[in-house]
PQR file with spaces between the fields and no chain letter, atoms N, CA, C, O and H, PARSE charges and radii, in Angstrom:
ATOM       1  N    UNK     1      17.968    0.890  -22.277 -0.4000 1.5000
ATOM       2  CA   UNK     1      16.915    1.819  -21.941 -0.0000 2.0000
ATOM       3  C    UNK     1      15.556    1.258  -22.349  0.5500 1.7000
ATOM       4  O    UNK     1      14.574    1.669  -21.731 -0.5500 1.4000
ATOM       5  N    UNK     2      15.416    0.490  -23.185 -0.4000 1.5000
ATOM       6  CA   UNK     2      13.986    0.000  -23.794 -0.0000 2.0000
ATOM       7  C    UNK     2      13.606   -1.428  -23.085  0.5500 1.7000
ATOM       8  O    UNK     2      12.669   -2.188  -23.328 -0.5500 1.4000
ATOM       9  H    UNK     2      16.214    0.156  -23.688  0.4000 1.0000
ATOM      10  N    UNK     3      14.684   -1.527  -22.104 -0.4000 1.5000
ATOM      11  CA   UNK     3      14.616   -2.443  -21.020 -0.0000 2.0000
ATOM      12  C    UNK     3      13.645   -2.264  -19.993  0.5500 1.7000
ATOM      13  O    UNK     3      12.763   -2.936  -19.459 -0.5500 1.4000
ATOM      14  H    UNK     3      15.445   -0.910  -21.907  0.4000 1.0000
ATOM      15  N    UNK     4      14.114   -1.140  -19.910 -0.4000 1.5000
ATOM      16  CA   UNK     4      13.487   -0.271  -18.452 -0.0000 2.0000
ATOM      17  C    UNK     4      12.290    0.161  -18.969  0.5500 1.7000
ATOM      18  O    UNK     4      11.546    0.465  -18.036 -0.5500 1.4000
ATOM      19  H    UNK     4      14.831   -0.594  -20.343  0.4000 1.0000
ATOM      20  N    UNK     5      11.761    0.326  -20.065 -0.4000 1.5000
ATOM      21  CA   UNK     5      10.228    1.067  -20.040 -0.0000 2.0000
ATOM      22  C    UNK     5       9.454   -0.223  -20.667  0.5500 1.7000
ATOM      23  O    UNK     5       8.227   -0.205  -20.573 -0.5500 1.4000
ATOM      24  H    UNK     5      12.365    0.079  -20.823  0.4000 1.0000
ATOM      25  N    UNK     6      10.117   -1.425  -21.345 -0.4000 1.5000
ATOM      26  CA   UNK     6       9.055   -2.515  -21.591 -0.0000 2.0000
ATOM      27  C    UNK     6       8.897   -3.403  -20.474  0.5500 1.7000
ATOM      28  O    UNK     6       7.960   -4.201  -20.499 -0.5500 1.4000
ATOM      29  H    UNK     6      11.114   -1.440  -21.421  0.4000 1.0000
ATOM      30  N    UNK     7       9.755   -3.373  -19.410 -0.4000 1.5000
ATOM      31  CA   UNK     7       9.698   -4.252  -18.155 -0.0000 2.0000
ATOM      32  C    UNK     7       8.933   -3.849  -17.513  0.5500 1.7000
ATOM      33  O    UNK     7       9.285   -2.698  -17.252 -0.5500 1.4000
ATOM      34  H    UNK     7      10.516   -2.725  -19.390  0.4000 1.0000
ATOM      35  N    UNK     8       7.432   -4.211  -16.734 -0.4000 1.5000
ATOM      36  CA   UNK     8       6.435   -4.096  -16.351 -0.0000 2.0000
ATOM      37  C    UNK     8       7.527   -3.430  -14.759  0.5500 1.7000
ATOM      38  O    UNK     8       7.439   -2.242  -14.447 -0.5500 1.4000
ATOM      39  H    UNK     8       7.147   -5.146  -16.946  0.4000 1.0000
ATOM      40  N    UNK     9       8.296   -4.238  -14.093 -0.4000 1.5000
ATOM      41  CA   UNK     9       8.466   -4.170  -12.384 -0.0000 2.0000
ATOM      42  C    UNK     9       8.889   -2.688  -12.465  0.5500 1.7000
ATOM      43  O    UNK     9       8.455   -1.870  -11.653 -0.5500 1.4000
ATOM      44  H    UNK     9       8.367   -5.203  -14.346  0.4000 1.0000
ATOM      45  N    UNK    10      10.197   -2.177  -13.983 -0.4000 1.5000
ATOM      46  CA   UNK    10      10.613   -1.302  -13.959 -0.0000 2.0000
ATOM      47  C    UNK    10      10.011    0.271  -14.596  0.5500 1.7000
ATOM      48  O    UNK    10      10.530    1.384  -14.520 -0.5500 1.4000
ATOM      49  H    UNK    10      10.549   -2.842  -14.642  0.4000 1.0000
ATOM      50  N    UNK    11       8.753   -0.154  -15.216 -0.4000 1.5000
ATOM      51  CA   UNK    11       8.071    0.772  -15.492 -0.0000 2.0000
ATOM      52  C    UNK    11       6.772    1.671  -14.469  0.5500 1.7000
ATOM      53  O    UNK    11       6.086    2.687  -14.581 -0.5500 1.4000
ATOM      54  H    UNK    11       8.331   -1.058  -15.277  0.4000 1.0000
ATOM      55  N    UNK    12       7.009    0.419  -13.339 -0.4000 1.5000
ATOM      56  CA   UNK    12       6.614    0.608  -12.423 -0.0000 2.0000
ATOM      57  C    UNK    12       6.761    1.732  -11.768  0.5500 1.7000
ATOM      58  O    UNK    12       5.832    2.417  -11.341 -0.5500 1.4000
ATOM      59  H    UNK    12       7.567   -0.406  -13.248  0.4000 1.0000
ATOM      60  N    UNK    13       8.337    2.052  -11.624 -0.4000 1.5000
ATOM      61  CA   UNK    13       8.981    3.141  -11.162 -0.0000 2.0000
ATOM      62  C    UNK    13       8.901    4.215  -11.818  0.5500 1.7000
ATOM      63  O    UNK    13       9.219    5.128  -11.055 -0.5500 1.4000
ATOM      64  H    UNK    13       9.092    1.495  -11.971  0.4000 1.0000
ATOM      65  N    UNK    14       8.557    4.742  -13.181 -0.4000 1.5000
ATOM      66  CA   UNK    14       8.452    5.563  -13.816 -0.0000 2.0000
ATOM      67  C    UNK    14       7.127    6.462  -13.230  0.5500 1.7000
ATOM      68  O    UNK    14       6.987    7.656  -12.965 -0.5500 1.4000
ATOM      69  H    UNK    14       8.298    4.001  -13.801  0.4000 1.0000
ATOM      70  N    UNK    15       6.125    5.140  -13.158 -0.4000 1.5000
ATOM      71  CA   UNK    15       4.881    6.033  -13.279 -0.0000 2.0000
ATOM      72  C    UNK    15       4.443    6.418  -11.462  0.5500 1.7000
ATOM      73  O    UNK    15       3.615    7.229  -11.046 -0.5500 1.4000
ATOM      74  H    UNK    15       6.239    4.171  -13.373  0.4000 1.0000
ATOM      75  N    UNK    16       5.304    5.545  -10.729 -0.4000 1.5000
ATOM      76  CA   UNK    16       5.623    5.960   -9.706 -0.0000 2.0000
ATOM      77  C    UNK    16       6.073    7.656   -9.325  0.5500 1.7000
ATOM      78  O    UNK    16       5.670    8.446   -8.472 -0.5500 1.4000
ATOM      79  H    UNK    16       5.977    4.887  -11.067  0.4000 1.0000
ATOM      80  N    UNK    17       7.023    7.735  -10.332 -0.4000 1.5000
ATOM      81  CA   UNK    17       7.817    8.929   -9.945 -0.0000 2.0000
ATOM      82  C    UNK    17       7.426   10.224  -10.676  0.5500 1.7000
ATOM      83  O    UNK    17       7.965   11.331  -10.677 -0.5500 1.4000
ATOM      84  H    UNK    17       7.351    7.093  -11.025  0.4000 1.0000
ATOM      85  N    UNK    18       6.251    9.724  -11.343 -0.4000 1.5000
ATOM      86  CA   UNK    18       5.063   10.891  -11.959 -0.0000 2.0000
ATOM      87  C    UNK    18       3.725   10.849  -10.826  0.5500 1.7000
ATOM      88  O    UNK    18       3.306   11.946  -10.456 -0.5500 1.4000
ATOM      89  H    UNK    18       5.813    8.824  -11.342  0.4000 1.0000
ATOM      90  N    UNK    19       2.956    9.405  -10.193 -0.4000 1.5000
ATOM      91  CA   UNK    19       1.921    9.401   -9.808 -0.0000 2.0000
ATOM      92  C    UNK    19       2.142   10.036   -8.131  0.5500 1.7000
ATOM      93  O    UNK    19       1.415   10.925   -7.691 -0.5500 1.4000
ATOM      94  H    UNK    19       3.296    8.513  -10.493  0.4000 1.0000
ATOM      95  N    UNK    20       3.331    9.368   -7.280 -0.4000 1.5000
ATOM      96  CA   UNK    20       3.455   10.166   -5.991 -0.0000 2.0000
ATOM      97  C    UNK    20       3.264   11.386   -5.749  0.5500 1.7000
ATOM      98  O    UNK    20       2.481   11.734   -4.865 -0.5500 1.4000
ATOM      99  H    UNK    20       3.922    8.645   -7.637  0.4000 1.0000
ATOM     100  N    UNK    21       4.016   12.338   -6.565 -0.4000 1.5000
ATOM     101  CA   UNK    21       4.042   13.719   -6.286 -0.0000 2.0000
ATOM     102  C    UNK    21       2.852   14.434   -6.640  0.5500 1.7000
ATOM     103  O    UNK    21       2.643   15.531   -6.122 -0.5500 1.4000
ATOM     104  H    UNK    21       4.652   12.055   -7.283  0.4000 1.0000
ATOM     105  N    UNK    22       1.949   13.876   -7.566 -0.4000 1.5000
ATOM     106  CA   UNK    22       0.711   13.969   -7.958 -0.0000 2.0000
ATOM     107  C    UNK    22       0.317   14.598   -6.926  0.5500 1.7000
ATOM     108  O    UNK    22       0.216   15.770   -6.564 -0.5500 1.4000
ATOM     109  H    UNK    22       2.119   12.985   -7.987  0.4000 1.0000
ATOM     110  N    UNK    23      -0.041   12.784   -6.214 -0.4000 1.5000
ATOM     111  CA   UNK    23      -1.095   12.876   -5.427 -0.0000 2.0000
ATOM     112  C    UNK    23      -0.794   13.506   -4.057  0.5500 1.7000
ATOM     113  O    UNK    23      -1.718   13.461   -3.245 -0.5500 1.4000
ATOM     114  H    UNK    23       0.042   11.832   -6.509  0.4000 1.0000
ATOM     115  N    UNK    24       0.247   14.032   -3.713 -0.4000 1.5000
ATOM     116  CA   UNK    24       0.912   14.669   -2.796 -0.0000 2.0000
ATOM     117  C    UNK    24       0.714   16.508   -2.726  0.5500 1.7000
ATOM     118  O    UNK    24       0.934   17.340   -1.846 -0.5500 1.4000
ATOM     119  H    UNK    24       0.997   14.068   -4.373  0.4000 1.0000
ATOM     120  N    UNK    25       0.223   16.575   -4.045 -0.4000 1.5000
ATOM     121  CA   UNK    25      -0.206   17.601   -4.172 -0.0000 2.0000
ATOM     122  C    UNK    25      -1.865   18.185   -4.688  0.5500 1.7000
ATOM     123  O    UNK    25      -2.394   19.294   -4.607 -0.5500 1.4000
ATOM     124  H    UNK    25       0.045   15.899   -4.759  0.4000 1.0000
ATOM     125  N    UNK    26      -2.247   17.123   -5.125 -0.4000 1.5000
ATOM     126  CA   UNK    26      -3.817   17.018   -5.765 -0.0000 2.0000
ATOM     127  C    UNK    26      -4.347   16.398   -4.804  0.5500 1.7000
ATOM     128  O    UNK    26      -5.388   16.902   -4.384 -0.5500 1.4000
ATOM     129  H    UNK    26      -1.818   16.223   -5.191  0.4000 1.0000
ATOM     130  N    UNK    27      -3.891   15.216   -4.167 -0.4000 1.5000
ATOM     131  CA   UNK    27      -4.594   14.406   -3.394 -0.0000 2.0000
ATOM     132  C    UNK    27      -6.066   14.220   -2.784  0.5500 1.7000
ATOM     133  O    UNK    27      -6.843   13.267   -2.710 -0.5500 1.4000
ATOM     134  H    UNK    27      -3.045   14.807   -4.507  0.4000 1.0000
ATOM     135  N    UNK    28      -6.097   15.583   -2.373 -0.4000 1.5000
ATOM     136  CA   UNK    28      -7.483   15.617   -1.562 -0.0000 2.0000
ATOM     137  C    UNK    28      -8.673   16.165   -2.640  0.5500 1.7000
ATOM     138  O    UNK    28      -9.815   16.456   -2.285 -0.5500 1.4000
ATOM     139  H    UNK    28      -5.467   16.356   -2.433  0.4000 1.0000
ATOM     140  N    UNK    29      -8.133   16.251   -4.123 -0.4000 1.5000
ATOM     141  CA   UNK    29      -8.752   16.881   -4.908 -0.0000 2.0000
ATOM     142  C    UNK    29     -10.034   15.483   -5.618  0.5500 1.7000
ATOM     143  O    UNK    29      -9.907   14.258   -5.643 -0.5500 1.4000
ATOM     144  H    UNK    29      -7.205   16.015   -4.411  0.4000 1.0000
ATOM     145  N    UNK    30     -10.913   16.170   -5.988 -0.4000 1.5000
ATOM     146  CA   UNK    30     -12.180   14.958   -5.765 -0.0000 2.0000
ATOM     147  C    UNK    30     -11.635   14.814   -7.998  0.5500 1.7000
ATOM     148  O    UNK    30     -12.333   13.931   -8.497 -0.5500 1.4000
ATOM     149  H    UNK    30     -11.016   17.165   -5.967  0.4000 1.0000
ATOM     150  N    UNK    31     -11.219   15.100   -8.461 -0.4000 1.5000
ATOM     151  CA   UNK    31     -10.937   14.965  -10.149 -0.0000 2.0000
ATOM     152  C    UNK    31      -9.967   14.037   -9.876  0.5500 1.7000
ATOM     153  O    UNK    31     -10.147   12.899  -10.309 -0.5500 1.4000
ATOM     154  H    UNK    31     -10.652   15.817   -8.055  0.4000 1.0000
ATOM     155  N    UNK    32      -8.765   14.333   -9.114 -0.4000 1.5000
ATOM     156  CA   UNK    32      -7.448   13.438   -8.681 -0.0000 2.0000
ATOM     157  C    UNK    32      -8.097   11.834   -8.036  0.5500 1.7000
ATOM     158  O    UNK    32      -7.688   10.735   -8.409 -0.5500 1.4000
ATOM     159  H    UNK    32      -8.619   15.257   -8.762  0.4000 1.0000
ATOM     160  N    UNK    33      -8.939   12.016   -7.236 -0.4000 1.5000
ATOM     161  CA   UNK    33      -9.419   10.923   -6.974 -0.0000 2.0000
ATOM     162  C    UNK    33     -10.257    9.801   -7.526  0.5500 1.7000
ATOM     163  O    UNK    33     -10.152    8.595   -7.303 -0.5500 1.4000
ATOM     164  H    UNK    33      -9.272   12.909   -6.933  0.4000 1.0000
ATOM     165  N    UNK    34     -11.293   10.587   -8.458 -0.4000 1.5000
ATOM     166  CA   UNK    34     -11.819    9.562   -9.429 -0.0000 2.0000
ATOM     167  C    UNK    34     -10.435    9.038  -10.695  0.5500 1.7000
ATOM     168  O    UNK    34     -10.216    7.890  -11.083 -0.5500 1.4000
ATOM     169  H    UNK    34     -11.378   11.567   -8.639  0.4000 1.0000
ATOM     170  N    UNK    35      -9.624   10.438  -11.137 -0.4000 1.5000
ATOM     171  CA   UNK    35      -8.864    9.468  -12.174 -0.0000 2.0000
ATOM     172  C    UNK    35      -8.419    8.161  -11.558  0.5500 1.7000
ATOM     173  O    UNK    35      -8.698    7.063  -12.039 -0.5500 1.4000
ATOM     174  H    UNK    35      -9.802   11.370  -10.822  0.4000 1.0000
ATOM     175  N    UNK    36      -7.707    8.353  -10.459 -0.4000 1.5000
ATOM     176  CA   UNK    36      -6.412    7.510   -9.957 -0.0000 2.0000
ATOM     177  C    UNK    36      -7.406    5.998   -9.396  0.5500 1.7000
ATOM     178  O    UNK    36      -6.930    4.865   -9.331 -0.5500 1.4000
ATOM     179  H    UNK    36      -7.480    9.245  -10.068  0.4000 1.0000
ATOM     180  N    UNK    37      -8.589    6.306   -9.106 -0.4000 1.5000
ATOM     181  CA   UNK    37     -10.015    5.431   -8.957 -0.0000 2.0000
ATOM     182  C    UNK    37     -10.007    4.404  -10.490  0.5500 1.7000
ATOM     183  O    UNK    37      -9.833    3.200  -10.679 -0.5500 1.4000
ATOM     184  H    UNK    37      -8.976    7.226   -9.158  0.4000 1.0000
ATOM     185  N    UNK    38     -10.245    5.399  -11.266 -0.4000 1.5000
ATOM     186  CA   UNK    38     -10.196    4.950  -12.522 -0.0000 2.0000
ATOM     187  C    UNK    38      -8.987    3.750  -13.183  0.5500 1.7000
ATOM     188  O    UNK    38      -9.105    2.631  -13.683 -0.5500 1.4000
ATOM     189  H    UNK    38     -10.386    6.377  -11.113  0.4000 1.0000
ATOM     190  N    UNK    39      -7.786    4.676  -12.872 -0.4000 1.5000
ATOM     191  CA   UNK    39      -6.641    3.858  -13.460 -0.0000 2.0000
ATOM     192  C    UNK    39      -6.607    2.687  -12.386  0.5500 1.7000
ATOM     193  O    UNK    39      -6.302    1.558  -12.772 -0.5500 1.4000
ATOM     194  H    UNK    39      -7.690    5.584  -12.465  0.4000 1.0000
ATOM     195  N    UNK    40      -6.865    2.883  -11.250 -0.4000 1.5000
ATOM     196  CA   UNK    40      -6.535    1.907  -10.537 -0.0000 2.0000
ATOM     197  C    UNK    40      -7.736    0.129  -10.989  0.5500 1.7000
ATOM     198  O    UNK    40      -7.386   -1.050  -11.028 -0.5500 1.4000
ATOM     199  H    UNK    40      -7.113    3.800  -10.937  0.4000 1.0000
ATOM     200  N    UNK    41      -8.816    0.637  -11.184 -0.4000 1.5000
ATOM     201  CA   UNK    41      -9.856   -0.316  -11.329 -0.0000 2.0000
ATOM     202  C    UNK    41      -9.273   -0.832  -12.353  0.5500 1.7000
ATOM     203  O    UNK    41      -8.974   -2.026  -12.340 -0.5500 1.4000
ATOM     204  H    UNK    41      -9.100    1.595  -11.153  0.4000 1.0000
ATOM     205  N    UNK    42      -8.896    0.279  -13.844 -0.4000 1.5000
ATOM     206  CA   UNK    42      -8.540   -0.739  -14.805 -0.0000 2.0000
ATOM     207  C    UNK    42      -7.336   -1.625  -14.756  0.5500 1.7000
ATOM     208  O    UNK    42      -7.279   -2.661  -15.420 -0.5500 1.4000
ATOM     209  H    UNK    42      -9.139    1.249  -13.854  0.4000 1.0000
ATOM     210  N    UNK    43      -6.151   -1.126  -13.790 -0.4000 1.5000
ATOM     211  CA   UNK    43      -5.209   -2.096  -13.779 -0.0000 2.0000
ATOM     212  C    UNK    43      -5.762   -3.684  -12.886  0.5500 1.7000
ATOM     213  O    UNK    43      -5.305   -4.819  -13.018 -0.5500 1.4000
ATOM     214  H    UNK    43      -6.196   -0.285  -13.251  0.4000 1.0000
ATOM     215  N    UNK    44      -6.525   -3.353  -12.281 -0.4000 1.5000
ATOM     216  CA   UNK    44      -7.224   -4.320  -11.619 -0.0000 2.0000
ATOM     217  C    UNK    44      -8.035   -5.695  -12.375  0.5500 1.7000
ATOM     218  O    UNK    44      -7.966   -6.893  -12.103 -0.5500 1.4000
ATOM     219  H    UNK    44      -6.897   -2.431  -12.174  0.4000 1.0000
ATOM     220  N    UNK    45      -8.814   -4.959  -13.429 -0.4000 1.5000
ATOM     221  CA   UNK    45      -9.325   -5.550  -14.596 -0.0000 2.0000
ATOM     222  C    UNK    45      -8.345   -6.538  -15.046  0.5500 1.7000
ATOM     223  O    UNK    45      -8.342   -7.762  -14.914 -0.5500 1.4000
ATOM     224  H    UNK    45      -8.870   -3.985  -13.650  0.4000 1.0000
ATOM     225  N    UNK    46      -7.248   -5.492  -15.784 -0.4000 1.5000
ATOM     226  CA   UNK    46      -5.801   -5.937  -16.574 -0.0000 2.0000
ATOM     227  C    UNK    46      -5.693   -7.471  -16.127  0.5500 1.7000
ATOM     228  O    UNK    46      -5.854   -8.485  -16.806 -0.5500 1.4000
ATOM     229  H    UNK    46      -7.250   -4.498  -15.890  0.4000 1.0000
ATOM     230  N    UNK    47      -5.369   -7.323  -14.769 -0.4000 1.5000
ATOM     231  CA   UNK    47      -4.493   -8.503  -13.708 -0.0000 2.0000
ATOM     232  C    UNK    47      -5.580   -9.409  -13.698  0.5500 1.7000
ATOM     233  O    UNK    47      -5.198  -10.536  -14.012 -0.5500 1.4000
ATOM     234  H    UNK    47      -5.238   -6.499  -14.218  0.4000 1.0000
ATOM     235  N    UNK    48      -6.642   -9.350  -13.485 -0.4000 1.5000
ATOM     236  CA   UNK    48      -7.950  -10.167  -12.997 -0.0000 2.0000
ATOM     237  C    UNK    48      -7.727  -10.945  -14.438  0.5500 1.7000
ATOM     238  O    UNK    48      -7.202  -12.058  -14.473 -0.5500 1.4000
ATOM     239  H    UNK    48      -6.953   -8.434  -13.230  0.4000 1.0000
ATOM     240  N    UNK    49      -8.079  -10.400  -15.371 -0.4000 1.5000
ATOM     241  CA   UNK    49      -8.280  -10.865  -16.804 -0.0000 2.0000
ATOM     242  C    UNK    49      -7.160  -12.050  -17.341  0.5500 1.7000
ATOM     243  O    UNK    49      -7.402  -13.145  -17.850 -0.5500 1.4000
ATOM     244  H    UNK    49      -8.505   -9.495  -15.343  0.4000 1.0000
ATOM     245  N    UNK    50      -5.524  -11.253  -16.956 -0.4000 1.5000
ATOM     246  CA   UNK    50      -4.638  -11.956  -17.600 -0.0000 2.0000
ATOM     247  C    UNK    50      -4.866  -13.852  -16.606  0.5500 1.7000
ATOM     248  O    UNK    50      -5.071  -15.021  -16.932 -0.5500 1.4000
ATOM     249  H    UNK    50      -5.328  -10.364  -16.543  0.4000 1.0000
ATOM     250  N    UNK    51      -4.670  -13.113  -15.437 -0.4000 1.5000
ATOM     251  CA   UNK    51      -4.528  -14.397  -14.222 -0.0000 2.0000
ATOM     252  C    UNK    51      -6.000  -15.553  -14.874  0.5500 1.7000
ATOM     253  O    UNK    51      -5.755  -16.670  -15.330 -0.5500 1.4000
ATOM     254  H    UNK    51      -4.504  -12.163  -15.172  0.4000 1.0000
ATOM     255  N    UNK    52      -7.262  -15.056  -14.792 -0.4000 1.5000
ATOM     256  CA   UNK    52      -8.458  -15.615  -15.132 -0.0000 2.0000
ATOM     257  C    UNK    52      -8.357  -16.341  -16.458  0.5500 1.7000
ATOM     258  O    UNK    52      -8.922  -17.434  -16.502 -0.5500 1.4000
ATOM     259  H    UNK    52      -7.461  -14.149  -14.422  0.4000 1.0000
ATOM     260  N    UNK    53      -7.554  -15.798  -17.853 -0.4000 1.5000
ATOM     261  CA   UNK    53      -7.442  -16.182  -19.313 -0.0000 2.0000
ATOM     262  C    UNK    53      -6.966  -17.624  -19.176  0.5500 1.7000
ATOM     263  O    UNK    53      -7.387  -18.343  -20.082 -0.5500 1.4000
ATOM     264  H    UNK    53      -7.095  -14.910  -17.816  0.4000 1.0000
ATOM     265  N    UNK    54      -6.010  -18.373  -18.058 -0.4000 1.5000
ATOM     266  CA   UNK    54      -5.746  -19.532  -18.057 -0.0000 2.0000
ATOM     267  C    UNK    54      -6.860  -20.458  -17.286  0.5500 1.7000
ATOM     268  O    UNK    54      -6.402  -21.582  -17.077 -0.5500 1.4000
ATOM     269  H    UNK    54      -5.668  -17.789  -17.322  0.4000 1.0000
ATOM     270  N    UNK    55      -7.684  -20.352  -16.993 -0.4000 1.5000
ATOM     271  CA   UNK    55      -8.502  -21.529  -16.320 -0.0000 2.0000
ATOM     272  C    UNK    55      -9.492  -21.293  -17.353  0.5500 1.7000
ATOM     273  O    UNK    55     -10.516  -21.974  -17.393 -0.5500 1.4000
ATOM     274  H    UNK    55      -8.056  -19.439  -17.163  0.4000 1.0000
């Protein structure tokens, strides 16, 4: 079990199966849209940063 929530591909699915129904129901909501704005930029950061730390 501590497989599945430290494995990035498989934790994936977790927050999947919290963030879909979300936005399936908030979606068009302008608060729903800046968070998910939000989280999304910083995972963006995350990836940019780790990939960029080697050159």
């Amino acid at each position: 079990m501590s497989y599945l929530v430290q494995c990035g591909w498989c934790a994936s699915i977790w927050v999947a199966v919290l963030v879909v129904p979300a936005a399936c129901r908030w979606g068009d909501r302008t608060w729903f849209q800046a968070a998910a704005t939000v989280a999304g930029a910083s995972w963006l950061y995350g990836i940019a940063a780790t990939q960029l730390d080697d050159y």
